[in-house]
N, C-alpha and C positions, 0 to 999 in steps of 0.2 A: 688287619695289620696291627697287631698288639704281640708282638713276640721278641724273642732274640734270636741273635745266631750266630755261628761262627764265620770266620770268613772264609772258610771255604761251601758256605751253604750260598752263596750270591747262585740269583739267576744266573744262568748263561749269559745276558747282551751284559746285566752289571757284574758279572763276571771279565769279559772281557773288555771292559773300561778300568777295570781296575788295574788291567795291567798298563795303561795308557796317561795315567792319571797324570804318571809323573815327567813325563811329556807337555803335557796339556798344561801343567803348572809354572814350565820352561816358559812356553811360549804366550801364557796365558795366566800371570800370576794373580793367586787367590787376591782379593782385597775387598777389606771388610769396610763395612756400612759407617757413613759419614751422619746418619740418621740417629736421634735418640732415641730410646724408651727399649721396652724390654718387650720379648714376645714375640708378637706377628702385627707390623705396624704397616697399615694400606696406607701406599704412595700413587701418585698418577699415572705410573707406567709398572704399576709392581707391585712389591712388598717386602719391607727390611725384616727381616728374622734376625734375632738374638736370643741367646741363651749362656745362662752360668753354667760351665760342666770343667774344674778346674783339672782333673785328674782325665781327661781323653786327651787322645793323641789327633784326635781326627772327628768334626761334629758334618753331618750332611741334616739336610729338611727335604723328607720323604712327602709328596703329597699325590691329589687329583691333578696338580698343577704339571707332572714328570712323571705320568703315569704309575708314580709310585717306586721308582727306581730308588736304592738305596744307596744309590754313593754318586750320581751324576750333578746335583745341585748341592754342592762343600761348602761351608764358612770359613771364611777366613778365621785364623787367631788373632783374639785383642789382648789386653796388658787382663793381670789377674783374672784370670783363666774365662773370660768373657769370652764369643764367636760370634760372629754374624756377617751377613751379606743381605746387598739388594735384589730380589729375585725377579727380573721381568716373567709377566703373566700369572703371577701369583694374585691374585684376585678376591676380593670378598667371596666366601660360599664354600672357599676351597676349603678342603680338611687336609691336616697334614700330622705329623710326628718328626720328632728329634730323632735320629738316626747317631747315638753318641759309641766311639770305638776307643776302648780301654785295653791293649793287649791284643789277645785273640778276640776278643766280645766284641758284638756288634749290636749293642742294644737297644729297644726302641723305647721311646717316651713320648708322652704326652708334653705339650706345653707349659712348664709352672703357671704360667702368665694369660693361660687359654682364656679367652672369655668367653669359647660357647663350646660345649664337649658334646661330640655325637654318639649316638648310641648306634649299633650294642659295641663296637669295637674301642672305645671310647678314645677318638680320633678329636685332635683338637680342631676347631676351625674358624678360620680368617674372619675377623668381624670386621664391621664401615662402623660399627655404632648406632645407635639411634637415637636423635635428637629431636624429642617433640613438643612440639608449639603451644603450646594452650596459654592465651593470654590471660584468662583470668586468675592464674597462678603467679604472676608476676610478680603482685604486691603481696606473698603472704610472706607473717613475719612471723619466724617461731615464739612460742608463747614464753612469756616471761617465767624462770623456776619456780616462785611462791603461788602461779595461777596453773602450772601443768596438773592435767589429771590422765593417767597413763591409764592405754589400755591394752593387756599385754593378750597377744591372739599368735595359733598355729594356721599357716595360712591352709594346709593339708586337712584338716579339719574343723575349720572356721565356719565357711562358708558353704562348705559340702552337704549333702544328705546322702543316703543308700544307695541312689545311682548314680552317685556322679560323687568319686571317692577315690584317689586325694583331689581335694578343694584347687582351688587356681586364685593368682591375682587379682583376677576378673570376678571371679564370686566376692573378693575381700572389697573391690568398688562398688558391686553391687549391695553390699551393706553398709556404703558409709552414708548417707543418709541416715540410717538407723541409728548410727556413733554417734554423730551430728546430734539429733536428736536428746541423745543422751547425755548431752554435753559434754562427752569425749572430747579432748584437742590434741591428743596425742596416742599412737599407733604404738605399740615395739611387736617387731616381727620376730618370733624365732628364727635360727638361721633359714636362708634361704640359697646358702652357696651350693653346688655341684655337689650331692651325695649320693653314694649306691644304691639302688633301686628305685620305688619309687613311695617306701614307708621310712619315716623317720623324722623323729626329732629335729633331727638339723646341728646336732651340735657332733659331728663324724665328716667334716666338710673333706671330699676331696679334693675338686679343684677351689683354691679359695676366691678366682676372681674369676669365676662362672654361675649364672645364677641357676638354678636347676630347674630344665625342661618342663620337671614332672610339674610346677607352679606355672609354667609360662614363659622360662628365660627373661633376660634382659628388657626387652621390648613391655612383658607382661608389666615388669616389677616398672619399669619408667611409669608407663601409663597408669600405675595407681599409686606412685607419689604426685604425681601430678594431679589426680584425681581428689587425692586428701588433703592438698594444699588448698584445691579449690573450693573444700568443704571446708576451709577453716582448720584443718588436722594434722598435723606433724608426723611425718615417721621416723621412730630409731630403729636401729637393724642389731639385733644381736652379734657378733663377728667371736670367733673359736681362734686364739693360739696360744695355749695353754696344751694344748696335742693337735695334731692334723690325721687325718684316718680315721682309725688304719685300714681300712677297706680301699679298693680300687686308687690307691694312692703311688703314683708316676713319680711322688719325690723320693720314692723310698728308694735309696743307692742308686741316686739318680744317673751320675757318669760310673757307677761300677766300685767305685771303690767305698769300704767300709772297715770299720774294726770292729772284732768282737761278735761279727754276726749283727751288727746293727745299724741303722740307719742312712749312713752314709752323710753327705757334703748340707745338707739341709736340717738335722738332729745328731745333738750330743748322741756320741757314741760313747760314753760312759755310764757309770750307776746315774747322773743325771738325765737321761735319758727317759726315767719310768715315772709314770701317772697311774693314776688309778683306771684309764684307757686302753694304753696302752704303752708300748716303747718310743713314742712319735712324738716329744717334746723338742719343739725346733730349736739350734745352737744358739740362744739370744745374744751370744760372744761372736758368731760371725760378722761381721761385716756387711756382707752378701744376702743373708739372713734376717737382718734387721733391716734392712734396703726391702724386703721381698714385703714383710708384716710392715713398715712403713709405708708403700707402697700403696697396699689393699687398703688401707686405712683411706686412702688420698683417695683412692679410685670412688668408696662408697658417698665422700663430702662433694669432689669436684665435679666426677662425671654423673654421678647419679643424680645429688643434692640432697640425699639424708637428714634430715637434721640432727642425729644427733647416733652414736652408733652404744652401745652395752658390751660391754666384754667380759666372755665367759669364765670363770672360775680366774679370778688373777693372783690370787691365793696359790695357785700351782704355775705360776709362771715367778714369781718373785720366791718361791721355796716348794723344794721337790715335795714334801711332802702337805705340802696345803697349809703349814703350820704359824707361826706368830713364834715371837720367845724361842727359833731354834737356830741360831744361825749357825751349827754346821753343816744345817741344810738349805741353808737359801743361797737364792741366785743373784746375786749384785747385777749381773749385766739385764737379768729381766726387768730387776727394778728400774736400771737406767734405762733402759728400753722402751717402759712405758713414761719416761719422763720425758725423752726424749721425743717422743710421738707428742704429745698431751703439750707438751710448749708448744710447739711446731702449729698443732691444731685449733689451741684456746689463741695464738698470734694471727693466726692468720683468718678460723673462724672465730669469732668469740662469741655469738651468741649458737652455736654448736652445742651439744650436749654429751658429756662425753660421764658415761656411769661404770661403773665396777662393780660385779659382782662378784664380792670378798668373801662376806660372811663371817670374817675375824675382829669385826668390832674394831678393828687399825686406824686410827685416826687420818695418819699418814697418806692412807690414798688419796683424801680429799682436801690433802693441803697444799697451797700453793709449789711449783716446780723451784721455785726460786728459793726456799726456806728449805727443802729437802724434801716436799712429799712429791705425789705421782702425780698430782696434777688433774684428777678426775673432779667434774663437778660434783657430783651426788655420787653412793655409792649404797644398795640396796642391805637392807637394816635388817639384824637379825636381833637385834636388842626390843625392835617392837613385834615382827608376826611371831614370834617364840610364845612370850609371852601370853599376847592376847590371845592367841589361837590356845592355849593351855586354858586363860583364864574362860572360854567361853566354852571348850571342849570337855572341860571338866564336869560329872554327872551331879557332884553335888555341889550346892551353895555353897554350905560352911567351907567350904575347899578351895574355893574361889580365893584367889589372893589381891585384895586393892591394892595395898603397897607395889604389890609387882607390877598392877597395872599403873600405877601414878608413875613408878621407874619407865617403863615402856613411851607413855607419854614424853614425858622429860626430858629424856636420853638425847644426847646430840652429839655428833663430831666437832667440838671447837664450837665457834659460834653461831657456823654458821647451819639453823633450824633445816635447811632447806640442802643441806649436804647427805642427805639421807632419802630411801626409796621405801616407805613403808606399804604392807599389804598383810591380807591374811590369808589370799590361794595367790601362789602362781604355779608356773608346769612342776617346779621339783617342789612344792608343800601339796598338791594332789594326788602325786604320782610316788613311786620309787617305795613302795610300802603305807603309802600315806594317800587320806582323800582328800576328794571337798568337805569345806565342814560340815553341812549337813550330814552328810555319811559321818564322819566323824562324831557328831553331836548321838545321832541315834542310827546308829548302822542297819542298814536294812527298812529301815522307815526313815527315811533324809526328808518326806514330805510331812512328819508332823508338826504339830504348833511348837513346840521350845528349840526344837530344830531350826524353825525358819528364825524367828525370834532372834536367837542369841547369834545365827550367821548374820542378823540384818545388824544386830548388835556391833560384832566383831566391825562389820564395813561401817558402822556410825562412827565408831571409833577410826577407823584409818582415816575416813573423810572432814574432820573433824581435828584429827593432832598435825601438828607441827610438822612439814616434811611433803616429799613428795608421794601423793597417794597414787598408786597404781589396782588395777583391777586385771582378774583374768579372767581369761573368755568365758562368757555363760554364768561367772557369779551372779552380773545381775536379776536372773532370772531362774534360780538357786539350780541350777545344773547337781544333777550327781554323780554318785560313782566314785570313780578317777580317771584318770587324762591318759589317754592313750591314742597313740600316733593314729590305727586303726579304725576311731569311733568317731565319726565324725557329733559334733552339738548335735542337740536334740532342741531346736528351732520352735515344736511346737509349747516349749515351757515357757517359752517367753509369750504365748497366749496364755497358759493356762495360769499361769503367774505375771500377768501384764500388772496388777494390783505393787508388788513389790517391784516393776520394772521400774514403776512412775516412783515409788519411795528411792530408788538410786538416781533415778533424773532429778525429787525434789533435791535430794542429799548433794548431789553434783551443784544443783543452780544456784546452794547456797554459799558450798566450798568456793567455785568462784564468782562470788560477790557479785552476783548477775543482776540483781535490784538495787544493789549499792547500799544496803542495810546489815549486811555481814562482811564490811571489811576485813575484819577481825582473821576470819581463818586464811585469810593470806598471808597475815602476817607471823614475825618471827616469835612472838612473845604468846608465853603460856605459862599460866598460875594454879597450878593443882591445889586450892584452898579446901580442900574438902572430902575426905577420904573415910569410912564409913566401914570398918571392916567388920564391925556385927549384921548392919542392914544391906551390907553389899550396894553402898552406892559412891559414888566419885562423879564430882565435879568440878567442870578449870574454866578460866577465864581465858580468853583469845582474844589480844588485840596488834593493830597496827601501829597506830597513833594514840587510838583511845578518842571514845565521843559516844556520840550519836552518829549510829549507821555503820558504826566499825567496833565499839567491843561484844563481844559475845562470851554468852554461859553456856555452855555444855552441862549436861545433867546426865546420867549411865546409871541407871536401875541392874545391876547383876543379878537380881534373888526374881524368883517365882512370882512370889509376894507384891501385892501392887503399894503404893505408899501414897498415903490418903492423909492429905495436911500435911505435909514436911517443910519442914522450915529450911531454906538454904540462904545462901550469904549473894550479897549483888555489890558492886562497884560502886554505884551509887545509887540516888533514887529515880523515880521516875518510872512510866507505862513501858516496862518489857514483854517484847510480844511474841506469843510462842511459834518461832519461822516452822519448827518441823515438832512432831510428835510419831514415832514411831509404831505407835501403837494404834493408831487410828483401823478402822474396820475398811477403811479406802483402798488400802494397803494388799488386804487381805480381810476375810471373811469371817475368818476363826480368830482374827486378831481380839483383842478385852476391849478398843474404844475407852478409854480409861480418857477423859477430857480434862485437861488444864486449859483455863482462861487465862487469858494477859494480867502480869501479875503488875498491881499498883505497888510498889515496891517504896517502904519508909525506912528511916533510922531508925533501929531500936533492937531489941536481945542481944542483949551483954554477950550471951553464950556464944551466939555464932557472928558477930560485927566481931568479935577477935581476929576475928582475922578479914573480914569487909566491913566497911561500914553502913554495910544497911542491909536489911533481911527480908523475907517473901516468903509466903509459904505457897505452895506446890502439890499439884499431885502424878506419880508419874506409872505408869501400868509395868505389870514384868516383863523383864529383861528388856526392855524399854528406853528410849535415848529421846530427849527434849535439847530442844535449843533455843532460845532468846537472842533477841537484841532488840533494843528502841530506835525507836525513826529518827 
């Protein structure tokens, strides 16, 4: 039941109701639903159906419910081009379609608002919901911004192996103990809404408030937020409206009518209309339209309980062209749009997480609704993985740029350190012409020593700077390659490199102050003293408050070369003790072991108290990362 028709193609029996109809409407006048919401909403004796179709003259809902008859079950007309009615025997389970009549067209649709779509005819159908219990989820509270450390995973290939390929919900619970472990506290799913087939990304969503079968549906994705709360673990959900499609997409000239050959009542049908997707950028000027992407936005916080959702490229929702500096291409009402979401969200949740991924360095996303910006907490940094990922993919030392990495470190939106999502892999820096950095580092041999070295390096530094650190699937256990929908992880690296698993669990337990000896990297304050661009080394200070147990030295060897004596600068005196050494042979086997002791640390060299007042000397192995702090 996915087709159109005209009206003269009706069955015979709906044939001959049609010519009755308007009889039956005399004696029996249409009258639409006293019920709220949109969609297919189960009531005790039925089910209210509504839908936007503002250009039909006539909407019927086709289902299992009326044997499928296309014009015996009619909605009434509501005020701006709304329809609906209550349909006794419309039932959970049931599948049905919009039956919308434009003219001569008698077209069928899926439901915008579906929340479970059946295959292969892709039939929307009636949901009850599901709502499940697990008390010991009760009391979890999403983690405070300065302690998040994100783990960004494709659930289609997460938890998968070669036979059993795309992954499911279920395999992603069955690895959260391992998160756990790792001191993960927080998930991001790529999308997981209704898409064509059963490979892909996830950012091509069909239906946007259906979850897709190929993972599990609804039910899957409940049971493992529930599961990750229980673990201590938060989930964000990626969400797509910046384009919708364009594949198997029921919005596209949803009642019939369109200009220009495009889109119809749900996407500009002008030159706004185009992405680098496709022609599928929703009218953020509609009304009806920002109600729909409002809407989804509620569904992921209230009904699911997400903590916090990511939005895909917002760059191309506030300017057609993804741009900064061009405003005869941008979009006022997208920008309202997201401002208008993002109050609504930070009022009602506020400890909610709400991210952008921009990528134009725009301060504005991450500033207050109220002052004029979007109103996003954090928004993912391209001022630090650019950078870092150049400074450690680069083949030669001399090439290596400090200054660029001291800027990287640094760089903030406004004040606030923690307004920002730094990393050095995720899906689009592996994928799209580009790898992991191993592969990057030495192509074709991602598994030798300077390889693993300077990716362990890059992740020293993100876990380490100011901001919120995220990881992607398999870094920790130097995955290579690139990322593709198709491949699932290769599980056994994470034995064969269990040495560098345990250096991103040490690295994680320090980032969040797990001993209570490195406050420091939670907080907002960071002091690049120490910048080195002959010997390739950089060093910053990280504190909260400042003390004992909370400031911290960061130490970053970039050169081959190990540095045996180095004198560096410390905050004050006293026994600072080395929390982590990258270098260690624990790590790995090929690693140099290059050992620094706890440094007794005094006043004194003029040279380098310029800028501390007290000095230490060190030794740190290549491409190598030390950290300090005192008890």
């Amino acid at each position: 039941m996915n087709q159109n028709y005209m009206s003269g193609d009706l069955p015979w029996r709906d044939r001959l109701y049609e010519y009755t109809r308007p009889l039956l409407h005399r004696i029996r006048p249409l009258r639409s639903s006293t019920q709220p919401g949109m969609g297919a909403i189960p009531q005790p004796e039925g089910t209210t159906f509504r839908v936007w179709a503002p250009n039909a003259h006539a909407v019927f809902v086709s289902g299992s419910f009326n044997n499928w008859s296309l014009n015996r079950t009619e909605l009434a007309h509501e005020a701006n081009g709304y329809w609906s009615a209550d349909v006794a025997g419309a039932q959970p389970g049931d599948e049905y379609k919009f039956i919308v009549r434009n003219a001569a067209q008698m077209i069928t649709r899926a439901d915008p608002y579906a929340t479970e779509i059946a295959p292969p005819f892709l039939n929307s159908v009636i949901s009850a919901g599901t709502e499940l219990e697990t008390p010991e989820a009760d009391d979890f509270q999403m983690p405070l911004l300065n302690e998040l450390v994100i783990y960004e995973l494709h659930v289609g290939t997460f938890a998968a192996d070669g036979t059993d390929l795309p992954g499911t919900f279920r395999g992603v619970v069955d690895k959260l103990p391992y998160l756990q472990s790792l001191g993960i506290n927080a998930i991001e799913l790529m999308p997981v809404k209704e898409f064509p087939g059963d490979y892909s990304w996830g950012y091509n969503p069909a239906f946007p408030f259906a979850i897709t079968q190929t993972y599990g549906g609804r039910a899957g994705l409940q049971k493992l937020i529930r599961a990750a709360h229980v673990h201590g673990i938060a989930v964000i959900v990626d969400v797509v409206y910046n384009h919708f499609g364009p594949q198997d997409l029921s919005l596209w000239q949803f009642d019939g009518w369109q200009q220009d050959g495009k889109g119809g009542i749900y996407f500009y049908n002008d030159w706004r209309a185009q992405t680098p997707w496709a022609e599928t950028r929703p009218d953020y000027g509609r009304t009806e339209v920002r109600q729909y992407i409002r809407d989804n936005v509620i569904m992921w916080l209230e009904e699911f309980g997400v903590d916090g959702l990511r939005w895909d490229a917002t760059a191309f929702i506030r300017n057609v062209h993804g741009h900064d500096n061009d405003p005869n291409s941008d979009i006022p009402e997208g920008w309202s749009l997201m401002q208008m979401i993002n109050a609504e969200v930070n009022g009602r949740w506020p400890h909610k997480l709400n991210i952008a991924e921009d990528l134009q360095g725009n301060a504005w996303l991450t500033n207050d609704t109220a002052a004029g910006g979007a109103g996003f907490n954090s928004q993912w940094d391209s001022h630090f993985v650019h950078p870092i990922r150049k400074a450690i993919i680069t083949p030669h030392d001399e090439d290596r740029d400090m200054v660029a990495v001291c800027d990287a470190i640094t760089f903030r939106y406004g004040e606030d350190a923690f307004a920002r999502v730094i990393y050095t892999e995720s899906h689009d820096e592996v994928a799209n012409g580009k790898a992991r950095v191993p592969e990057e580092i030495a192509p074709g041999t991602a598994a030798t020593l300077f390889a693993k070295k300077r990716a362990v390096l890059g992740a020293a530094l993100m876990l380490t700077t100011p901001g919120v650190p995220m990881l992607f699937q398999g870094q920790e256990f130097l995955e290579g390659g690139w990322f593709d929908d198709h491949v699932p992880l290769d599980w056994q690296k994470a034995v064969t490199n269990s040495g560098v698993v345990q250096l991103y669990r040490d690295l994680i337990h320090l980032r969040r102050n797990s001993d209570n000896n490195t406050r420091g990297l939670t907080g907002a304050h960071v002091n690049v003293y120490h910048v080195d661009n002959e010997q390739k080394v950089i060093a910053y200070h990280r504190w909260f408050a400042g003390g004992a147990g909370d400031d911290v030295i960061v130490v970053a060897n970039f050169s081959h070369k190990p540095l045996i004596d180095y004198e560096i600068g410390f905050p004050h005196p006293g026994l600072w003790r080395v929390r982590f050494n990258s270098d260690l042979n624990k790590y790995d086997d090929e690693f140099g072991d290059y050992i620094c002791a706890d440094v007794e640390v005094v006043e004194g060299n003029v040279e380098v108290t310029a800028v501390m007042p007290c000095a230490g000397t060190i030794t740190v192995g290549p491409y190598s990362v030390l950290i300090f702090s005192v008890d």
